[in-house]
C-alpha positions as CSV (number, residue, x, y, z in Angstrom):
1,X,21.0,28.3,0.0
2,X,21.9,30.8,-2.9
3,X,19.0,33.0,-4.7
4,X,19.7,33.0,-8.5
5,X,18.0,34.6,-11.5
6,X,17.0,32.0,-14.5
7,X,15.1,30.9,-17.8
8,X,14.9,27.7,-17.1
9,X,15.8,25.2,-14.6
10,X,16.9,21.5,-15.1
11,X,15.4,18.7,-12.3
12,X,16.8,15.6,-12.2
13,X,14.7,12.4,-11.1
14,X,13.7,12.3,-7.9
15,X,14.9,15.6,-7.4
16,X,13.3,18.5,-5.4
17,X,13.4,22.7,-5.5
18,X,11.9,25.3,-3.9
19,X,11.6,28.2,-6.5
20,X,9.7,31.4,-6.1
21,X,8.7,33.0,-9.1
22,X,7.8,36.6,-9.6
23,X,5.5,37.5,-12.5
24,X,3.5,40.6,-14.3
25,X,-0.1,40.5,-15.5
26,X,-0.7,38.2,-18.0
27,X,-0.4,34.5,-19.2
28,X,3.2,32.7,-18.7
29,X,3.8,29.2,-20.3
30,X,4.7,26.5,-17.8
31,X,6.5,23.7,-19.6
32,X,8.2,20.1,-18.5
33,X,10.1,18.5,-21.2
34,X,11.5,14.9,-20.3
35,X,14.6,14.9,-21.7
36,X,15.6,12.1,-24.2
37,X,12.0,10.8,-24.8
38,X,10.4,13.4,-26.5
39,X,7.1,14.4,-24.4
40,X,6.5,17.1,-22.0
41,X,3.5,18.7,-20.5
42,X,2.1,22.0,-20.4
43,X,0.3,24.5,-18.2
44,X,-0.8,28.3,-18.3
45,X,-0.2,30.7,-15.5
46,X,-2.7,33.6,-15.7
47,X,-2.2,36.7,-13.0
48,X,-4.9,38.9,-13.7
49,X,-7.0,41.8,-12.0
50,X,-9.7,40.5,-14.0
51,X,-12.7,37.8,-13.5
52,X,-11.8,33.8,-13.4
53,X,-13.3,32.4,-16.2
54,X,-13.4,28.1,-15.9
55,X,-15.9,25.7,-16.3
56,X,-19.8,26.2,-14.4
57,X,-20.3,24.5,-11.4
């Protein structure tokens, strides 16, 4: 195994990483694109001293 420093990283089918990433405060844009078809998916990543907002229980 070889650490390495990157933007982005490309996973092929089937395929499997472990990836540690290392963020500030803030929200960070999570993004899977599936290459050749045109959709992809989104998440946030929030890191925050601050309350958790969501949805009441």
């Amino acid at each position: 195994m070889q650490h390495a420093e990157t933007d982005a990283l490309l996973i092929g089918m089937g395929e499997r990483y472990d990836v540690l990433v290392t963020l500030k405060d803030g929200v960070f844009p999570l993004v899977a694109l599936a290459e050749g078809k045109g959709a992809l998916a989104c998440g946030l990543i929030r890191t925050s001293v601050g309350a958790q907002g969501g949805l009441a229980p």
